[in-house]
N, C-alpha and C positions, 0 to 999 in steps of 0.2 A: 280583623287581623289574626284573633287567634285562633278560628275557624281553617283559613289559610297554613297557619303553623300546624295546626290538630291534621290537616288532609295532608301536609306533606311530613309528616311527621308518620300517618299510618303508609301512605305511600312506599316508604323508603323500608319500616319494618316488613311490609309485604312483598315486597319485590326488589327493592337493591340491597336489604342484609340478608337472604339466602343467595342473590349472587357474588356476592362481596363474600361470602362463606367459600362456595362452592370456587371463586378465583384463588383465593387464597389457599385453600386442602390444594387447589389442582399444581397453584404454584409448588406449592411443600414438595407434592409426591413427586415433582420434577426434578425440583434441588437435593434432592436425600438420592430418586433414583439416579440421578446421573452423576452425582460422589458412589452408590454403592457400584452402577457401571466400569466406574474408572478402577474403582479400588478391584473387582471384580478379574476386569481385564489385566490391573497389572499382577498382582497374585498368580494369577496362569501363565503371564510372560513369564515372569522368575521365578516357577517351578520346571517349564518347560526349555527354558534357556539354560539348564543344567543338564538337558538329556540332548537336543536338537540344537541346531545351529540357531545364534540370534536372531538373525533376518527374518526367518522363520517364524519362530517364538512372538517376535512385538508383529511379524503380518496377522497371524493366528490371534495374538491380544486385540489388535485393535477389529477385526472381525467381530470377536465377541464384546468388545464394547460398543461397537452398534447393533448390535444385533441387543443387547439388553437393552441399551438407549432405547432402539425401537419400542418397544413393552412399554417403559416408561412413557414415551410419551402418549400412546394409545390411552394408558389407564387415565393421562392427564384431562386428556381429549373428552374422554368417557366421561370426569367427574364436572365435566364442562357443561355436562349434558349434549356434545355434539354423537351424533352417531357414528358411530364407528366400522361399525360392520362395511359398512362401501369402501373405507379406509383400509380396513384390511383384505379387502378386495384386492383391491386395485395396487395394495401393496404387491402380493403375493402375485397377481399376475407382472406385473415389474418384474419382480424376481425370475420372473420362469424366464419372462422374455430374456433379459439380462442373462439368463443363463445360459438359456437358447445361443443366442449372440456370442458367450465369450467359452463355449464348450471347449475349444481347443486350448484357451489361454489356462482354463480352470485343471483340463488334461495333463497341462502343461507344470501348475503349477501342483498337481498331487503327484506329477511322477519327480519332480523335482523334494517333496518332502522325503518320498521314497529313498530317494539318492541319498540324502541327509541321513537318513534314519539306517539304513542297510550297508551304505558306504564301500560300493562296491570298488570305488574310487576317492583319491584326495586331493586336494592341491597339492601339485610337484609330480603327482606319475605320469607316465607315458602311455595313454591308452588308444584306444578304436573304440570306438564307437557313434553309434547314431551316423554311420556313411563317412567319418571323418577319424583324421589319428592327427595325436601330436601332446603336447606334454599343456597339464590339468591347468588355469590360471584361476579360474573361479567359478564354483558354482551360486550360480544363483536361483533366484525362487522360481522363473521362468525358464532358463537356459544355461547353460556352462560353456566357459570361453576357454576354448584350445588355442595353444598357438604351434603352431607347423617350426620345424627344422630349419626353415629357409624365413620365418620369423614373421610370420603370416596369422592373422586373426581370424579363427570360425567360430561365429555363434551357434552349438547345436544346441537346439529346443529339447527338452528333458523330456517328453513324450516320445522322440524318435530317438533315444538312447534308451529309456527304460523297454521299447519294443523291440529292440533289437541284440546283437550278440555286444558282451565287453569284454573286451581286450584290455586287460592290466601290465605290462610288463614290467611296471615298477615294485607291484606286489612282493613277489618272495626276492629273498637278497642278491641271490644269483641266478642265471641263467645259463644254457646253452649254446654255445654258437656251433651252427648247422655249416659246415663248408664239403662241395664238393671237388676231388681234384683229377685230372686226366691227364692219365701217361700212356704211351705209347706201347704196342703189344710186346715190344720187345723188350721193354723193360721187366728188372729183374725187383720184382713185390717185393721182397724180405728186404732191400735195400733200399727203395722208397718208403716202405715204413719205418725206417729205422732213422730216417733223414727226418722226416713229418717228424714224430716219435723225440729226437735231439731238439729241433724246434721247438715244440710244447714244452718238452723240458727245459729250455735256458729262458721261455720268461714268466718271469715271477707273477706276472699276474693271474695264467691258468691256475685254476686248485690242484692240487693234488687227487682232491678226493670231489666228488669221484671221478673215477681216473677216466682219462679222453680216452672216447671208440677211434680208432683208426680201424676201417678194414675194408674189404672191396665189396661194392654195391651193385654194382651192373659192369657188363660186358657189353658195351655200346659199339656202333656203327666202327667209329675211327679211333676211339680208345677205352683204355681200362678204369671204370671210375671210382674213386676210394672217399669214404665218407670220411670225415675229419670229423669230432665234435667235441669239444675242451670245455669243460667247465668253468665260470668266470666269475667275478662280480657284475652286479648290474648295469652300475656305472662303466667297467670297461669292455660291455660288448662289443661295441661298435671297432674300440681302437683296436681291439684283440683282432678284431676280425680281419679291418682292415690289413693292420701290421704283418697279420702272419701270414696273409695271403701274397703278400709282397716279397717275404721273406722264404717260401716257399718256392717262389717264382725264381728267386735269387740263387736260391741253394741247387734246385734242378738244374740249372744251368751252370752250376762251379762242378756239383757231379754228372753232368754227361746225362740228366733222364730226360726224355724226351717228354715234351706235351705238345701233343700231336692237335692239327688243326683239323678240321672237318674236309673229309676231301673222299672223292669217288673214282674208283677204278676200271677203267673201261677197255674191255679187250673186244678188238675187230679180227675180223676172220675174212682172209679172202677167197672169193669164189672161184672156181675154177673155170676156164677159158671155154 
């Protein structure tokens, strides 16, 4: 019997108290590394959540807490005495594949940090971009969602906004409104501008400064055409435009100016007998 107790007794000091050692370190370095992962990761969320958008900030955090987890458990694996090296083989080719496979998503989501970070746009403006216009609802890590005029949802991918031209109109406070208008050759200019010219001036929403171009632009086919452009706030391009264009319409017609329709003149000649 105590032959028995003596072999299991050198047994156990020769081969299960260096593994009992060696499970034990590998537990440690697992439990320490994946508290310093965590603490790792969130330390960089909440330094980076003060410069870049959140969503952002905890994607980018928890990237780098697998990405150290990773390490960690490799070295666990190692103190396990399993080998590793195949491990991080076949890790790294994962990755590539993985990457391989989601290039456009990944495209996708660095042109979206992009966005974040340079803010070429915000939520609430009206822009173009990536093939599509309409006013900002949300960017996201992959995509930002427009909604159209008529109240319609586009998801455009941030890789075909970041590659393409942006259109802000909400940016600076005021804008321009571009209007073209056509009167008739016989109408007398200094009295069409002077009607446009009383328009701009009775409403309050044009600025002052800087003051509206009125002048004539082209000498077309069937009439004379004169640039309008009033300065405005952002918000009331649209009404301004509309409004004065109406109003315009109205006034021409209490003074007598002609706005001539498109039309062609045809003289025949008859032949002699």
């Amino acid at each position: 019997m105590d032959e028995v107790t003596s072999y299991i007794q050198q047994f156990a000091n020769e081969n299960l108290a260096p593994y009992a050692y060696n499970i034990l370190t590998a537990l440690a370095i697992f439990i320490v590394g994946k508290w310093i992962a965590r603490r790792i990761a969130n330390m960089s969320t909440t330094v980076m959540a003060k410069k870049i958008d959140q969503t952002v900030a905890h994607f980018v955090g928890n990237i780098i807490n697998i990405t150290v987890l990773a390490f960690v458990v490799i070295a666990s694996l190692d103190r396990l005495g399993v080998e590793t090296t195949s491990i991080v083989a076949i890790m790294g080719a994962a990755g590539l594949a993985v990457g391989l496979a989601l290039k456009d998503s990944l495209g996708n989501f660095a042109a979206g940090v992009m966005i974040i970070i340079f803010r070429p746009f915000k939520a609430g403006d009206y822009v173009e971009a990536g093939g599509a216009a309409g006013t900002v609802k949300e960017i996201r890590i992959f995509a930002s969602i427009l909604v159209t005029p008529d109240n319609r949802i586009i998801t455009v991918p941030n890789g075909a906004i970041m590659s393409s031209n942006i259109v802000n109109y909400s940016e600076m406070p005021t804008r321009r409104v571009d209007m073209v208008v056509g009167v008739g050759y016989g109408s007398d200019l200094a009295k069409v501008k002077q009607v446009i010219a009383s328009i701009l001036a009775a409403d309050d929403r044009v600025l002052e400064e800087p003051k509206p171009v009125i002048a004539v632009s082209e000498l077309a086919d069937s009439s004379i055409n004169l640039i309008v452009r009033p300065w405005v706030k952002g918000a009331d391009y649209w009404a301004v435009m509309w409004g004065t264009t109406e109003t315009i319409k109205n006034r021409f017609d209490e003074e007598g100016i002609e706005i001539p329709f498109p039309q062609m003149v045809v003289h025949s000649q008859k032949s002699p007998e």
